[in-house]
PAGUDREN-267288 format. One record per residue (C-alpha): residue number from 1; x, y, z. Coordinates in Angstrom, 1 decimal, decimal comma. Layout:
// PAGUDREN-267288
k | u | v | w
NUM | X | Y | Z
...
//
This chain:
// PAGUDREN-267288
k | u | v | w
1 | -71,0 | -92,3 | -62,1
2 | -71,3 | -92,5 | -65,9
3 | -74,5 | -91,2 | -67,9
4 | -75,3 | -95,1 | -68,8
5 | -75,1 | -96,6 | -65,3
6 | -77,3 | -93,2 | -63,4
7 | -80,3 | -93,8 | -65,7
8 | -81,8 | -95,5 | -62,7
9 | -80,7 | -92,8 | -60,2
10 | -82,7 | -90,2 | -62,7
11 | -86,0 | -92,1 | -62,5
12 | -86,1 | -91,0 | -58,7
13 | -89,1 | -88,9 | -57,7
14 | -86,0 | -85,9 | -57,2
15 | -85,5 | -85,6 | -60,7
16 | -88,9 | -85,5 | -61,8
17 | -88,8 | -81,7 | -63,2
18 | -86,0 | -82,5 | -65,4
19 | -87,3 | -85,8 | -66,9
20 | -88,6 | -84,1 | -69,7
21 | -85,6 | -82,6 | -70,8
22 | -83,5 | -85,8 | -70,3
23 | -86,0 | -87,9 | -72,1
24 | -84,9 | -85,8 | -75,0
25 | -80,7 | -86,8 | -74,6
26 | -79,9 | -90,0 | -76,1
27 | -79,5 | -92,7 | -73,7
28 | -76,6 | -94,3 | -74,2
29 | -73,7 | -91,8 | -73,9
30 | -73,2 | -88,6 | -72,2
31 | -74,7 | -85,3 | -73,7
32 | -72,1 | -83,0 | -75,7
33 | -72,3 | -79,3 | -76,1
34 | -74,6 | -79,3 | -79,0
35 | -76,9 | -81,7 | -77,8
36 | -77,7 | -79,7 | -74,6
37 | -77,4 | -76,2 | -77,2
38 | -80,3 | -77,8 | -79,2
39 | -82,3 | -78,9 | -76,5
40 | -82,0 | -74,8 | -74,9
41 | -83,3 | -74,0 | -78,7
42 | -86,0 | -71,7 | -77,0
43 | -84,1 | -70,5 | -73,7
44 | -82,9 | -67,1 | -73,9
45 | -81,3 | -65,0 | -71,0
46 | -83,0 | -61,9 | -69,8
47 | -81,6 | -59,4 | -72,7
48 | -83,1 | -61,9 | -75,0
49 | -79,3 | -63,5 | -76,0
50 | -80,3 | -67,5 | -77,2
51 | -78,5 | -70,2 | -74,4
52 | -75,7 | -71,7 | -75,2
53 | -74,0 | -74,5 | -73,7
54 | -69,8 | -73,7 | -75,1
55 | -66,5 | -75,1 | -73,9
56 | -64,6 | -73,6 | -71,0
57 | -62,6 | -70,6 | -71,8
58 | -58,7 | -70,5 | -72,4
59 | -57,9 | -68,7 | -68,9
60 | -54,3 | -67,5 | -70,5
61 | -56,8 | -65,9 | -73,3
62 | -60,1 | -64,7 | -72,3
63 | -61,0 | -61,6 | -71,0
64 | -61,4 | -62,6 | -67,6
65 | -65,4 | -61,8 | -67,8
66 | -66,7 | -63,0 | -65,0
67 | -69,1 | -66,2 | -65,6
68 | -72,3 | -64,7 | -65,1
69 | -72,0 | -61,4 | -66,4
70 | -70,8 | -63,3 | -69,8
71 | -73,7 | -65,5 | -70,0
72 | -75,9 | -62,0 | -69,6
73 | -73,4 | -60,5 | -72,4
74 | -73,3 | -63,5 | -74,5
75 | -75,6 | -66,6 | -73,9
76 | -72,7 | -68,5 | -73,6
77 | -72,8 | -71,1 | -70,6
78 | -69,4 | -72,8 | -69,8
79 | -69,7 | -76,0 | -69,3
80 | -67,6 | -79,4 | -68,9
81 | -68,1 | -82,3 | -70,7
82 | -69,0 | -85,2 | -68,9
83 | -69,2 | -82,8 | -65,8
84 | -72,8 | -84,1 | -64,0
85 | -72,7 | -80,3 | -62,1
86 | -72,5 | -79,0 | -65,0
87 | -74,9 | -80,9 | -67,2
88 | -77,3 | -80,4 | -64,5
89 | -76,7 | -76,7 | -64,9
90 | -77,7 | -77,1 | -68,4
91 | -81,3 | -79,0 | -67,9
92 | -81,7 | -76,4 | -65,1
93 | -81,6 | -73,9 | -67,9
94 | -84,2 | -75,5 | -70,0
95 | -86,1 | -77,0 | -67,1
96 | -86,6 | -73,4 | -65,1
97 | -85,7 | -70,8 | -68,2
98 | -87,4 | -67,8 | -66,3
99 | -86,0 | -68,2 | -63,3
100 | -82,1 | -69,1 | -64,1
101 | -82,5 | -65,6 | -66,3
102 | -83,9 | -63,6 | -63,5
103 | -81,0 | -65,3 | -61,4
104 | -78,0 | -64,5 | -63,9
105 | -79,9 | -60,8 | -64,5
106 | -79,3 | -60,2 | -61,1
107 | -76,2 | -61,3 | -60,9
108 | -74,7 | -59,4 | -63,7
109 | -77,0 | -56,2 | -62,2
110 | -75,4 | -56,4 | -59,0
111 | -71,4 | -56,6 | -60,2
112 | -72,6 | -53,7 | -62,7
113 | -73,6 | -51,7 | -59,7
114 | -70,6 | -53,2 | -57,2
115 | -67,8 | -52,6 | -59,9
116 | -64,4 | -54,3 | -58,5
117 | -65,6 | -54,3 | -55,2
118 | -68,4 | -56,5 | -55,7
119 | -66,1 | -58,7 | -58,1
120 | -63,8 | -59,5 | -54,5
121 | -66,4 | -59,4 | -52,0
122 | -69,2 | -61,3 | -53,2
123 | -72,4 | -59,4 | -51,5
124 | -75,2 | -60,9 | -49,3
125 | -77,9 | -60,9 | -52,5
126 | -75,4 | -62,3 | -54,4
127 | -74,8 | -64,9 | -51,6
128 | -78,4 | -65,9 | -51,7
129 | -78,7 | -66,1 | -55,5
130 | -75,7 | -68,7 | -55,5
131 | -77,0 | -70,9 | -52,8
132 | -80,4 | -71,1 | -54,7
133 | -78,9 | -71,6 | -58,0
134 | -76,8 | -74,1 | -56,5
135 | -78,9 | -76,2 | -53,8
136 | -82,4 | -74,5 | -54,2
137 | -85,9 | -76,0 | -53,9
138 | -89,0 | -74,5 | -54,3
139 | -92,0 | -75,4 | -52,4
140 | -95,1 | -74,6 | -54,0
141 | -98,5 | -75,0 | -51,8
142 | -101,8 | -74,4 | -51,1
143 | -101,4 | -74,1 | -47,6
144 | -99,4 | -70,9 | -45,7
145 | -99,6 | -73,4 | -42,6
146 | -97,3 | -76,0 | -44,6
147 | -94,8 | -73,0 | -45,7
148 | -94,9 | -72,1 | -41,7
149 | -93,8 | -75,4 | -40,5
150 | -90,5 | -74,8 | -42,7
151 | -89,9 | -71,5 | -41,4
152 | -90,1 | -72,8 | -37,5
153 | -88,2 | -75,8 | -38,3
154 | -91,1 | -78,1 | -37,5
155 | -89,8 | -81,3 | -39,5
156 | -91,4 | -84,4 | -38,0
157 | -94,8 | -82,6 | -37,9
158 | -94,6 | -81,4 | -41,3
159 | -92,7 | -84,6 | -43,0
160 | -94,5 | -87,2 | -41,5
161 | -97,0 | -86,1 | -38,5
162 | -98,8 | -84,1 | -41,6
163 | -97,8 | -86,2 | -44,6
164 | -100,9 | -86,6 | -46,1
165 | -102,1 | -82,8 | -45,7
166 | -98,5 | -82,4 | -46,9
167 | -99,1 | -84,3 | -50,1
168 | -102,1 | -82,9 | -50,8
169 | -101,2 | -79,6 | -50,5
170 | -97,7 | -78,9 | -51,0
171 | -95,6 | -79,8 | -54,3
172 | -91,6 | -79,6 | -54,2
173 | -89,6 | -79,0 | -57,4
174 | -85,7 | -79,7 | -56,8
175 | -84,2 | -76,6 | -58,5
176 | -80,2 | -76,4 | -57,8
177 | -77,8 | -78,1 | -60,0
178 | -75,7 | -78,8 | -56,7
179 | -78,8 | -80,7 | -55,4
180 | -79,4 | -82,7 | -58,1
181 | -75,8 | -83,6 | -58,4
182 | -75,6 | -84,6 | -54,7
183 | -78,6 | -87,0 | -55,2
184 | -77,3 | -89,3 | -57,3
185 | -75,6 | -90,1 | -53,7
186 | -77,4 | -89,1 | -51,0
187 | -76,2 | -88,3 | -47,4
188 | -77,9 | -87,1 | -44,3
189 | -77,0 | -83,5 | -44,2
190 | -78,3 | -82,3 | -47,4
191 | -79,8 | -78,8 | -47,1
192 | -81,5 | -76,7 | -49,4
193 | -82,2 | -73,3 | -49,5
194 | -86,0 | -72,6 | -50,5
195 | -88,2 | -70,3 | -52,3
196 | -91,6 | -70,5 | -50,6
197 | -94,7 | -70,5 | -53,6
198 | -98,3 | -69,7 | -52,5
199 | -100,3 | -71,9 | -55,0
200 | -104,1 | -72,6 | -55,5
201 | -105,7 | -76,2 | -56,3
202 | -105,4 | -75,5 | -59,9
203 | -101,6 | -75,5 | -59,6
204 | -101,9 | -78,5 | -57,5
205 | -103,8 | -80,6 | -60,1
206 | -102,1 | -79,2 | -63,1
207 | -99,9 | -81,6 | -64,9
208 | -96,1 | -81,9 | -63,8
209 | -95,1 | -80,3 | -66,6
210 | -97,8 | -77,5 | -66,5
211 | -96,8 | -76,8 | -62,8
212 | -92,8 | -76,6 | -63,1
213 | -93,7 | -74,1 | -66,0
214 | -95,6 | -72,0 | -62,9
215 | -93,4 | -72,5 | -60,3
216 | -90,4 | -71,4 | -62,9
217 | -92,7 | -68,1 | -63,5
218 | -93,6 | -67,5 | -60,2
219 | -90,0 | -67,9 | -58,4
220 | -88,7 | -65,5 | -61,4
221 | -91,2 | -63,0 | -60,3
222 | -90,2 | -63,6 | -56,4
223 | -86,6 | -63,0 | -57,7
224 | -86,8 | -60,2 | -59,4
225 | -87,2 | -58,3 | -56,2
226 | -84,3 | -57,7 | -54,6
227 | -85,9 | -57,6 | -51,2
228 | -86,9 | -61,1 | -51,4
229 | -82,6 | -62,3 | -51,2
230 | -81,0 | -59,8 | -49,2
231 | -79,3 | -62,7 | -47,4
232 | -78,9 | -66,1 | -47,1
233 | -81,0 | -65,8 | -44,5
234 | -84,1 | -64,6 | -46,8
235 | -84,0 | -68,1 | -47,9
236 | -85,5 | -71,0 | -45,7
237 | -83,5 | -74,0 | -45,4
238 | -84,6 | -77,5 | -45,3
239 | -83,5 | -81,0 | -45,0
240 | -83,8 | -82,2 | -48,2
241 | -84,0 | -86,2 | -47,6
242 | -87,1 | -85,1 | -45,7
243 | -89,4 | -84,4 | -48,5
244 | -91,3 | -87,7 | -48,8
245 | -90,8 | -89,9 | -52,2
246 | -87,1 | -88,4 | -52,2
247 | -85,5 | -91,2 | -50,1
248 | -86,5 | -94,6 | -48,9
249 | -85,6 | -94,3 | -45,5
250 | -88,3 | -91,4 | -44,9
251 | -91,1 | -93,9 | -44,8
252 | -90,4 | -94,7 | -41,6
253 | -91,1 | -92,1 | -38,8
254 | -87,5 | -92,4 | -36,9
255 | -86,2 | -90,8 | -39,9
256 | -87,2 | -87,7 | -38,5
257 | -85,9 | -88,4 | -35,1
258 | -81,9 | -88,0 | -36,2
259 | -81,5 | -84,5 | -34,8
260 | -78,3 | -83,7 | -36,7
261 | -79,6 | -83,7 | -40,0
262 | -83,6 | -82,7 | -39,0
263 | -82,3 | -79,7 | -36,9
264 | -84,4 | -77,6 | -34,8
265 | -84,6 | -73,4 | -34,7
266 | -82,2 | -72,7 | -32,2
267 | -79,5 | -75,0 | -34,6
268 | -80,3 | -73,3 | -37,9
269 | -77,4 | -73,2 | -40,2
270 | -75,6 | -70,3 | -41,5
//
């Protein structure tokens, strides 16, 4: 799909954290390198290093750094023109700076620690911090009854049996690249991995842009500690097309009846 013909795509309610940043791109061709640098002006990664979005290395040159210990070492973010995983990447960067620095500072911690056996075997933590880089949300509410429901795999009644307490409650931000990529075409099976966010009211009637700015400090804070991603496993999943406002089909309470893609406990995924 070109950049042009998704501008409708991006106005879904999905994409909402990143429509600031892609109001800034011009609409009419793709981002390049320097416009996505310029609009990470203010990003920096955890050691302080400014964000920049750079050309993929020369394999047959480079030093064979691995990807996220040299955007620790350098700033430099590899990334593909015309590439829509990539280029969501990018706007995650300037969308949730905090927490794609606590993510890449963790990353580049652990293969310090792991040496060449952490650089072949990719460790559990390390697991976790790529599925929530790649397909994360983060669900930010009020109500510890709402972040249960995902926990115990109670879909239905917390989709559409508690929608309105849901609503009023609960926010979601999409945060993975992966998942914003794979929602310009949707398909039943979508799962993200979650960071669950105890919020207060004033979060909940913040402006959007006021609230992704929490939620971006908060989840940085959550991953700091390396006992919140052991695993995989530390992470919740959920059905993405569930989250009401993210797909038309969800209107309608059958939706929540396909038991492939609205899976109970006892079918969790790996």
């Amino acid at each position: 799909m070109d950049w042009v013909d998704a501008a409708a795509r991006l106005s879904g309610a999905i994409y909402a954290p990143l429509r600031p940043a892609i109001a800034q791109l011009s609409s009419d061709r793709w981002p390049d390198h320097h416009d996505l640098t310029l609009l990470a002006a203010e990003v920096r990664n955890s050691r302080g290093v400014p964000i920049r979005f750079v050309p993929l290395r020369d394999p047959a040159r480079h030093d064979r750094v691995h990807y996220e210990a040299h955007i620790a070492a350098t700033g430099e973010v590899e990334t593909r023109p015309e590439n829509w995983h990539d280029l969501f990447n990018a706007l995650a960067w300037v969308t949730f700076p905090c927490a794609k620095a606590a993510i890449n500072a963790q990353h580049a911690a652990i293969m310090e620690a792991g040496g060449e056996s952490e650089l072949r075997h990719r460790s559990p933590a390390r697991d976790a911090l790529t599925l929530f880089d790649e397909g994360g949300v983060i669900v930010a509410s009020s109500s510890p009854e709402m972040h249960r429901l995902i926990v115990d795999f109670r879909w239905k009644e917390l989709f559409w049996e508690r929608r309105a307490e849901l609503k009023a409650t609960t926010h979601f931000l999409a945060f993975g690249h992966a998942c914003y990529e794979q929602s310009l075409a949707p398909y039943l099976g979508m799962v993200a991995k979650t960071v669950l966010v105890a919020v207060d009211g004033d979060f909940l009637s913040a402006p959007p842009e006021r609230q992704t700015a929490l939620a971006d400090a908060r989840v940085a804070g959550h991953l700091a500690n390396r006992a919140n991603f052991r695993s995989p496993k530390s992470l919740p999943p959920m059905p993405v097309l569930g989250v009401p406002d993210w797909h038309g089909a969800n209107a309608q309470a059958s939706f929540y009846d396909d038991a492939k893609h609205f899976r109970s406990k006892g079918l969790r995924p790996k």
